[in-house]
Each structure stands twice: as C-alpha cells, then as structure tokens.
KOLVO-754485 format. One record per residue (C-alpha): x, y, z. Coordinates in steps of 0.02 Angstrom, whole numbers. Example, Ala and Ser with C-alpha at 12.3 -4.5 7.8 and 13.67 -1.06 7.14 Angstrom:
<pts>
+--------+--------+--------+
|      X |      Y |      Z |
+--------+--------+--------+
|    615 |   -225 |    390 |
|    684 |    -53 |    357 |
+--------+--------+--------+
</pts>
This chain:
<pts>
+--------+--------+--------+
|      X |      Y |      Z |
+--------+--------+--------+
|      0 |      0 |      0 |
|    153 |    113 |     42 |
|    211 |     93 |   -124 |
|     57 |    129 |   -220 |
|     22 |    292 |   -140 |
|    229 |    330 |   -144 |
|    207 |    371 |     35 |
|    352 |    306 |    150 |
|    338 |    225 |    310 |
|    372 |    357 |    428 |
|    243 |    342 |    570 |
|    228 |    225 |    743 |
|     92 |    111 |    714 |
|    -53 |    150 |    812 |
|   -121 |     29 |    958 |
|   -252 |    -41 |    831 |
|   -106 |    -85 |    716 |
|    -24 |   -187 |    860 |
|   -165 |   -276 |    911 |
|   -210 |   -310 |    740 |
|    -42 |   -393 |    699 |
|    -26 |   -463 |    871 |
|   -193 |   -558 |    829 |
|   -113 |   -607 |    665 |
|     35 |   -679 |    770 |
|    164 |   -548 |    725 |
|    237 |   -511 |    879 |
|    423 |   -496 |    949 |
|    518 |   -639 |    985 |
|    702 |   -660 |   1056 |
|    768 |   -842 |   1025 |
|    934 |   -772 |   1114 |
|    806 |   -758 |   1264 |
|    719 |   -915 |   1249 |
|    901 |   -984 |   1263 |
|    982 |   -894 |   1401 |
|    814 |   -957 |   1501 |
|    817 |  -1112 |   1466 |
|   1016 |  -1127 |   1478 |
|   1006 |  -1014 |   1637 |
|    884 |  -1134 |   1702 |
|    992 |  -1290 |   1671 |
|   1139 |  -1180 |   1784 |
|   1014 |  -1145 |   1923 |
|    984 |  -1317 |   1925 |
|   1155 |  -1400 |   1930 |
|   1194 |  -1265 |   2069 |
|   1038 |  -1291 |   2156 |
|   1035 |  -1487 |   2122 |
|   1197 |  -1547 |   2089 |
|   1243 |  -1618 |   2260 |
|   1081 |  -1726 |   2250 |
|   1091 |  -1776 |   2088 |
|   1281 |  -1846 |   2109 |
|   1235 |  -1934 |   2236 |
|   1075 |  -1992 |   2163 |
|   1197 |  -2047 |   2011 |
|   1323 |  -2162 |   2127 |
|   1183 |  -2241 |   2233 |
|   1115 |  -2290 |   2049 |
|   1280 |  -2352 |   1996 |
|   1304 |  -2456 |   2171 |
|   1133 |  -2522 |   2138 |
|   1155 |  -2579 |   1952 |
|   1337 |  -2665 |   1991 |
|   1242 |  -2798 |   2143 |
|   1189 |  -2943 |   2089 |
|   1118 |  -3101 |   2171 |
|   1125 |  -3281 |   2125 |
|    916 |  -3304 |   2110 |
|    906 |  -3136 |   2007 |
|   1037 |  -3194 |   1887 |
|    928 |  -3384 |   1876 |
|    764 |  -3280 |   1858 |
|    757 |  -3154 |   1696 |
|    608 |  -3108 |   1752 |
|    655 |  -3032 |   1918 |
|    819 |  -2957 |   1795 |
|    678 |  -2858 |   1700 |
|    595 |  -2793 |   1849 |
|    757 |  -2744 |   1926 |
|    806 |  -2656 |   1754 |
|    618 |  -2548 |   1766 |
|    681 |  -2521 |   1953 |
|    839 |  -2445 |   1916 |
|    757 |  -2338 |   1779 |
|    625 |  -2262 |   1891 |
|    774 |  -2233 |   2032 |
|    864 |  -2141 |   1882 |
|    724 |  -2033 |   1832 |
|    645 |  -1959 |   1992 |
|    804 |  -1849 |   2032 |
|    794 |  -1772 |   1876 |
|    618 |  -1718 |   1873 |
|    667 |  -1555 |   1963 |
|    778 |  -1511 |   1816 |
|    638 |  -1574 |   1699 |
|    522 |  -1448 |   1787 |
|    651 |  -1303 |   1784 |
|    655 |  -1327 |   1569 |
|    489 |  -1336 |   1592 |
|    450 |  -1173 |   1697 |
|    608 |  -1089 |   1569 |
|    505 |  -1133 |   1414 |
|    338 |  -1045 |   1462 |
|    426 |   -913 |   1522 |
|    524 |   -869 |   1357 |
|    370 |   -802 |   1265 |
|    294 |   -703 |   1415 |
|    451 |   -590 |   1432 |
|    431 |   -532 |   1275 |
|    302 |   -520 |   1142 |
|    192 |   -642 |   1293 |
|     85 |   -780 |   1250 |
|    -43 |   -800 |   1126 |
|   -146 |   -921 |   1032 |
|   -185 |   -895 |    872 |
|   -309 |  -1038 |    787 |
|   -283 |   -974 |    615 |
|    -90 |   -984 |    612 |
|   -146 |  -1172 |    642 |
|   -266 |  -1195 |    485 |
|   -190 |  -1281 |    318 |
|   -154 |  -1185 |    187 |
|   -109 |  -1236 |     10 |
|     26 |  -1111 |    -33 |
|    132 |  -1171 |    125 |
|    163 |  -1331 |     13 |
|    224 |  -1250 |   -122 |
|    441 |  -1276 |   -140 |
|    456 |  -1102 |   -204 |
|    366 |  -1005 |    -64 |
|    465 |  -1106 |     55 |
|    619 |  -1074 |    -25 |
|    587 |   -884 |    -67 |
|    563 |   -893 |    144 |
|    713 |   -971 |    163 |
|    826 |   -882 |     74 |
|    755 |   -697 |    115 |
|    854 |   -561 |    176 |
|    753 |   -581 |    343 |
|    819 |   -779 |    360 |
|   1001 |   -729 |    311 |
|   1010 |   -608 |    451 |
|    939 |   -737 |    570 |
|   1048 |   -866 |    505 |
|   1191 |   -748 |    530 |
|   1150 |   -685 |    699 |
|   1117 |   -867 |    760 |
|   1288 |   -950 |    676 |
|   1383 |   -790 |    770 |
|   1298 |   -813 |    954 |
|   1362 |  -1001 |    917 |
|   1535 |   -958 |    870 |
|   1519 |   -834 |   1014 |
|   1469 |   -986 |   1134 |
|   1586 |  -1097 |   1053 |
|   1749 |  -1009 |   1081 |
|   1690 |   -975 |   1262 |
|   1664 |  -1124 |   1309 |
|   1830 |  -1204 |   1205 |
|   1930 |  -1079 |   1311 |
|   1843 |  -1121 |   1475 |
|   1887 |  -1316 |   1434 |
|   2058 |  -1261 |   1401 |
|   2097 |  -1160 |   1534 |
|   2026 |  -1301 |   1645 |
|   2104 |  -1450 |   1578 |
|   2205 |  -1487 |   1710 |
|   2056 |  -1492 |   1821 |
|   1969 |  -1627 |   1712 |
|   2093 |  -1728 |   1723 |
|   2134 |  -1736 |   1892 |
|   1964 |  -1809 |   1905 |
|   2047 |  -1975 |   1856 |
|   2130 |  -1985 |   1999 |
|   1988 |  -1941 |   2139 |
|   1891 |  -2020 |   2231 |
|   1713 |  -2054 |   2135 |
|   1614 |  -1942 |   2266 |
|   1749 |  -1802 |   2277 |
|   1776 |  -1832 |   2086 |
|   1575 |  -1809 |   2076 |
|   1575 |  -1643 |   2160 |
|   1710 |  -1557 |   2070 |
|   1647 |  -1606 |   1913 |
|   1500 |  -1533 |   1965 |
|   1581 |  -1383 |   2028 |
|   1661 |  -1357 |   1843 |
|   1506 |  -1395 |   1753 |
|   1427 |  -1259 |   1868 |
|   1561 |  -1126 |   1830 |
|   1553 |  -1177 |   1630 |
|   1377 |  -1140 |   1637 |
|   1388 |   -997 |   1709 |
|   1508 |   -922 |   1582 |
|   1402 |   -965 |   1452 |
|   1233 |   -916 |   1519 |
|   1316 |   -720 |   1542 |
|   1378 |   -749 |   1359 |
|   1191 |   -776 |   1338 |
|   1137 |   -655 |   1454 |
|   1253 |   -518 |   1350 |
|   1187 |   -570 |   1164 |
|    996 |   -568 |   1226 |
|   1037 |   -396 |   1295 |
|   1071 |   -326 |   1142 |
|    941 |   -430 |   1032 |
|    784 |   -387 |   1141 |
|    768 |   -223 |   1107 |
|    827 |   -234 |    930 |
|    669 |   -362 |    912 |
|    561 |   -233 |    969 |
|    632 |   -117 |    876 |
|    641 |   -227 |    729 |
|    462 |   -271 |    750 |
|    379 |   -107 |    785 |
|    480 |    -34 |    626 |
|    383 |   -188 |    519 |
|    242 |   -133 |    581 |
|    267 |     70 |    541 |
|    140 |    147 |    433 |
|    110 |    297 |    297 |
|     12 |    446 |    350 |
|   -148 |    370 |    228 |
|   -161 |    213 |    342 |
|   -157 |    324 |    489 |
|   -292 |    427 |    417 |
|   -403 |    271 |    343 |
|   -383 |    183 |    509 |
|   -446 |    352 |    605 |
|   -585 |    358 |    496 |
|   -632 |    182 |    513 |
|   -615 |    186 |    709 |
|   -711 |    354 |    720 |
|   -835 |    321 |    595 |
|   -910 |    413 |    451 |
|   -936 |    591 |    462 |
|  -1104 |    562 |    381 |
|  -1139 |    417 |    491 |
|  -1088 |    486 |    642 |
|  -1192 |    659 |    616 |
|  -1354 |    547 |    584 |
|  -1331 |    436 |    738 |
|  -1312 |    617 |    840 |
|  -1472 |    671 |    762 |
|  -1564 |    501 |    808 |
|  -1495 |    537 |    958 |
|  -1560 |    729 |    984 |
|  -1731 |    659 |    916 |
|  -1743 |    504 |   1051 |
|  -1716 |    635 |   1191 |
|  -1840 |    763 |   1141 |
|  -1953 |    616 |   1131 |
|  -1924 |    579 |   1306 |
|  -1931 |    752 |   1356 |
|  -2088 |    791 |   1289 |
|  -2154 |    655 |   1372 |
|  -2123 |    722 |   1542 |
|  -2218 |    870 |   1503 |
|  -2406 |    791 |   1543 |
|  -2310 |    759 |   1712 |
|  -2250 |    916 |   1760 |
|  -2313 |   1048 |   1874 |
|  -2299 |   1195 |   1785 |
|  -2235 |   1287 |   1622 |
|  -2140 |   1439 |   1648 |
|  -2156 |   1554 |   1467 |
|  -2055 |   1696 |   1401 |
|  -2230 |   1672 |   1314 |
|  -2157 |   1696 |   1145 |
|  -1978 |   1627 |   1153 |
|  -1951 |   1509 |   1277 |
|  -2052 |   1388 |   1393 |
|  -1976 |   1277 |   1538 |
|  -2066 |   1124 |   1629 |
|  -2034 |   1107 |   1811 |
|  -2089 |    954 |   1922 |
|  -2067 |    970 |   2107 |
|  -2087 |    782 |   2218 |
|  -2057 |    826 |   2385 |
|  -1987 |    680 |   2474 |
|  -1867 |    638 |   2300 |
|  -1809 |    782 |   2262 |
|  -1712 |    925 |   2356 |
|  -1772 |   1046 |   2231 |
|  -1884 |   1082 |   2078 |
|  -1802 |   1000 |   1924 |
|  -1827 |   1025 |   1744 |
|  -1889 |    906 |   1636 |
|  -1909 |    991 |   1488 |
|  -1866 |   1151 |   1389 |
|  -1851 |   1237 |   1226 |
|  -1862 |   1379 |   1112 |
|  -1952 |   1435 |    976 |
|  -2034 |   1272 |    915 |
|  -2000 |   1201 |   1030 |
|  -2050 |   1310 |   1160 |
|  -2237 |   1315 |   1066 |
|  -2239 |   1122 |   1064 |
|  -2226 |   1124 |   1246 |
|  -2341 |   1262 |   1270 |
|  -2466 |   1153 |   1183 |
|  -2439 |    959 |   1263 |
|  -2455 |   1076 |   1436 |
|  -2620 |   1137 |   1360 |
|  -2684 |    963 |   1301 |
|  -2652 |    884 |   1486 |
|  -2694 |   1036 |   1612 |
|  -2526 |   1081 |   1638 |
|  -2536 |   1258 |   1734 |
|  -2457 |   1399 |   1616 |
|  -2371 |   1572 |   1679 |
|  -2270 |   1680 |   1597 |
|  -2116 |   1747 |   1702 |
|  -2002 |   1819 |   1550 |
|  -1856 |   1821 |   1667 |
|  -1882 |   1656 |   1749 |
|  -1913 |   1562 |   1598 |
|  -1738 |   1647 |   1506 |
|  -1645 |   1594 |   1656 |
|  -1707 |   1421 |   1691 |
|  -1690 |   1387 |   1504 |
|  -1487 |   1482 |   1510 |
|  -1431 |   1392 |   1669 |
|  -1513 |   1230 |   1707 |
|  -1507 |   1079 |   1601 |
|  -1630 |    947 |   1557 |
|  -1657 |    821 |   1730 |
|  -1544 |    950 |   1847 |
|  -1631 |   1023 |   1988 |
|  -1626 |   1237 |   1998 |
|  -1488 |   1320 |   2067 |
|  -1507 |   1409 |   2248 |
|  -1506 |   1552 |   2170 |
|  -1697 |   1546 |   2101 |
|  -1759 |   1467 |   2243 |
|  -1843 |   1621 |   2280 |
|  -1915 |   1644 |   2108 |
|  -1969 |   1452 |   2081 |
|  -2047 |   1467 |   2243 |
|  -2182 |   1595 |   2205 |
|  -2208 |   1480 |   2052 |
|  -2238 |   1334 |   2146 |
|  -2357 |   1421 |   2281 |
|  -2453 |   1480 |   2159 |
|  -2496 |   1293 |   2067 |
|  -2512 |   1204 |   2221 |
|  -2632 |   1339 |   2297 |
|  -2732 |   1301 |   2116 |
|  -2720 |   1115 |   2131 |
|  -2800 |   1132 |   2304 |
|  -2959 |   1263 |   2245 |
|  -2887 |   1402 |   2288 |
|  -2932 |   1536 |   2180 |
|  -2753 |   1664 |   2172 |
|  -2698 |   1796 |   2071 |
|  -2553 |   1727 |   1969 |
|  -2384 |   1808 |   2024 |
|  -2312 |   1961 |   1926 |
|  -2156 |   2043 |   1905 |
|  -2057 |   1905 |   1978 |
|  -1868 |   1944 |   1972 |
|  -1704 |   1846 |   1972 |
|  -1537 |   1882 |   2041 |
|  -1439 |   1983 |   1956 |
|  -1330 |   1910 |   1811 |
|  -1449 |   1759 |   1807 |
|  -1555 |   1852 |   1678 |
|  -1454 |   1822 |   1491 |
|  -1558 |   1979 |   1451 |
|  -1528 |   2071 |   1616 |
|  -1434 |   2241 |   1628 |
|  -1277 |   2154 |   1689 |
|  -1291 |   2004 |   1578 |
|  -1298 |   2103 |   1425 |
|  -1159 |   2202 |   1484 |
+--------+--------+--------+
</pts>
C-alpha cells in the first residue's frame, strides 16, 4: 500500500495496528532469550541440584553393579530390577525437567507474551508450495537470522573451548579422585562452565531484545494514509456519525416531551421560551426541569401543557434563566429558589381550589437574567 500511494513508512503504528498484527501472530520474539532461560535454568539447577543428583547418580551405579545368585537364575526378576533402576534414575531429575519446563513458558511471556492464534494453525495450500518455502528461506530476513544465530554459536563456542582449556588440568585430575569427591568437582566445573556461558547468553539477549522490538515495531510502521483510513474507520463516518447524533437529539426530545403531561408547571417567556418544572417533595431536594425549549420548541410544549392541564405562567425572566442555566433532569440552582418558589405556591394553591392571582413581576438575581442589565453588559 506504501508503495502505491509513494508514501514512506514514517509513522509508529497505532495501538489498533499492534493488536491487529498481534492477533495475526506478529509479535516480537528473542530466540537469544528463549536460550539464556532455558540454559540459565539448566545452571540454576546443577547449582541448586547438583549435590543430590551426584549422589542420586552413585547410589544408581552401586545399585546396578549388585547382583544375586536367584536374580541372575530368574530373567524375570532381571527385567523388573532393570524398570527399578530406571524409575530410581528418573525421579532426581524431574526437578531439572520442571526447571526446562518453567524456562520454556517463560520465554514467550518476557517478551512479545503468550498468545494463541487458531488461524496460524489452519492448512493452507501455498505453504506446500517448494518455491514459497524457499523464497522464505533464502530472504534477507532468514540470512540475518541465520547470521545472527551462527555468530551467538561461534560466540558460545569459543567461550566455552577456552573455559575447557583453561581447565584441563582440572578434568583430568578427576581421574585420579575419589568417585564422590571426583562427583562434586565435576560438578563444581560444570557449574562454573555454565555460568560463563549463560552471561555470554545473558550479554547477546541484551542486545537482541530491544533490537526485536525495535525490529518489529519498525515492520509494523505505517504511511500517514493508513493512519488517516484507520482514524476514519475507528471514528466512523462523518455522515454516519452526524445521523446517529441526530437520532440521538430526536430520542431525547421524545423523552422530554413526554415528561411534560407530568410536570407541574410551564414557565413562558410566552413567545420565546417555555420551561417544565416538576417538584416531588420527598425525592427531590429541589424543583427540576424536565423539559425546555425555544421557539418550536418552546410552542410544542406550550401546547402538550395545554392538552393535559398543565398550569401555564409567563415569568419572561424566569423562563430565560431556567432555560440559560439549568439543564434537562438538573434540579434549579439556589439562586432561584426564591423565584421558583412563588411559582410553585401559586400551582399548588390552584391544585387545592384556591382561587389566586397569578404572580407578577417576579425577578431573578442579578446576572442570572441572559437579558438582564448586567448580563448584556
């Protein structure tokens, strides 16, 4: 795609773009890690294990060189003896078998962590075809690998041949000890040797993690048209977007209009605006609006209050500063308390028969008013 629009691959990818390709199965991977575990895990446990296992080793060997005359006459009991021996052999090293074990899970969860991906599993004809596999084999991608792996084993190689070297003496002397002090200090040089190698590890894996991440992330790097295309797909069409608002804005006028058959009263401009308040003592620490609006709006109200005996007034100055300050379902500020109140007094005292003169000329605070002295200002 880079290449069709001439665009270079300049940007990070994006989180999508990870996920996407981590869900594909691209993800980073350090075989120089992988080994240092596993090979780090073989040192910890010769260091951790290598006493027991020695002498695990020479009780085996005492074991296998007794004989008696009736298990020599009887193969059979030679054949259970034989499965004996085996089992003896094998439960020390389950430890160490757990340890590779433990290493190998671990590999993938340092970096890149672990993932399943069922379609990396699924058969596909082109992976039988020679010249796929070959073109994989012989990319620039698989050189570089092939490279990198061939010098961490040269690497290992020579460290180890000069650890063996410089030790030769050592090994052997161990011809001429005693087989259980001969056992430890072979296990004491097989300890160091691993060691050496596991920081020759441990200094290769330092320098190919990050370049794996790096490497991987600059794979993954994209042109400023995917990062546009992909904004656009996660945000959506313009188009789409601006009609799902508008269903949106239509859904809650439809609810708000039909709290307006519930509410107390409407509070008018008359021409301009008109604001429903309900008051439920009990639920509510103050009047709240449930509906407002202007213009049309306002005149729809006016008329679902006349079609369901809501009480009308008109309180110009009220009604512009309910509709200016006080959303939709929020209860009136302190400040119009006052003002709401003498609203309130007056519908109740009608809902109960009594016959009162609607209130006039009720005022807000100042600067509440959008069309007040100070407001307009």
């Amino acid at each position: 795609m880079a290449e069709e629009t001439g665009q270079e691959r300049t940007l990070p990818p994006t989180a999508k773009r990870l996920a996407d390709a981590r869900r594909e199965g691209q993800v980073p991977r350090s075989r120089d890690l992988a080994h240092l575990l596993l090979l780090g895990g073989a040192g910890a446990a010769l260091f951790l294990l290598g006493v027991p296992l020695a002498t695990s080793s020479l009780a085996i060997v005492s074991a296998g060189l007794t004989f008696d005359a009736h298990t020599l006459a009887d193969p059979a009991r030679m054949s259970a003896r034989i499965g004996d021996l085996l089992l003896l052999g094998a439960l020390p090293w389950l430890p160490l078998a757990a340890i590779f074990l433990a290493a190998a899970l671990a590999a993938p969860l340092v970096v890149g962590g672990w993932m399943f991906v069922p379609g990396l599993a699924t058969f596909k004809p082109d992976r039988l075809d020679p010249s796929n596999g070959l073109g994989r084999m012989f990319s620039a991608a698989s050189l570089v690998e092939l490279a990198k792996v061939m010098l961490v084993a040269l690497l290992l190689a020579a460290v180890g041949g000069y650890y063996v070297a410089s030790r030769m003496p050592e090994f052997a002397q161990l011809a001429y000890e005693e087989l259980p002090a001969a056992l430890a200090h072979a296990g004491r040089l097989l300890t160091l040797g691993f060691a050496l190698l596991v920081a020759t590890l441990a200094a290769t894996a330092a320098i190919d993690v990050p370049f794996q991440i790096f490497h991987h992330r600059s794979k993954l790097k994209m042109t400023l048209e995917e990062v546009r295309r992909e904004n656009k797909e996660t945000e959506g069409d313009p188009h789409i977007k601006a009609r799902i608002r508008s269903l949106q804005r239509e859904l809650a006028r439809k609810r708000m209009m039909a709290a307006v058959p519930k509410a107390d009263v409407v509070v008018t401009n008359p021409t301009h605006f008109a604001v429903a308040i309900k008051y439920l003592e009990g639920r509510h620490a103050a009047p709240v609006v449930v509906a407002k609006g202007a213009d049309a709006v306002a005149e729809k109200i006016k008329e679902l209050a006349r079609a369901h005996g809501v009480p009308q007034l008109e309180a110009p100055p009220l009604a512009r500063a309910l509709y200016r300050h006080v959303e939709i379902g929020a209860e009136i500020p302190a400040a119009l308390y006052t003002a709401v109140a003498q609203v309130l007094a007056y519908v109740f005292g009608l809902k109960r028969g009594v016959r009162a003169v609607p209130p006039t000329g009720i005022e807000v605070p100042e600067g509440m008013d959008p069309l007040g002295p100070r407001a307009t200002a």
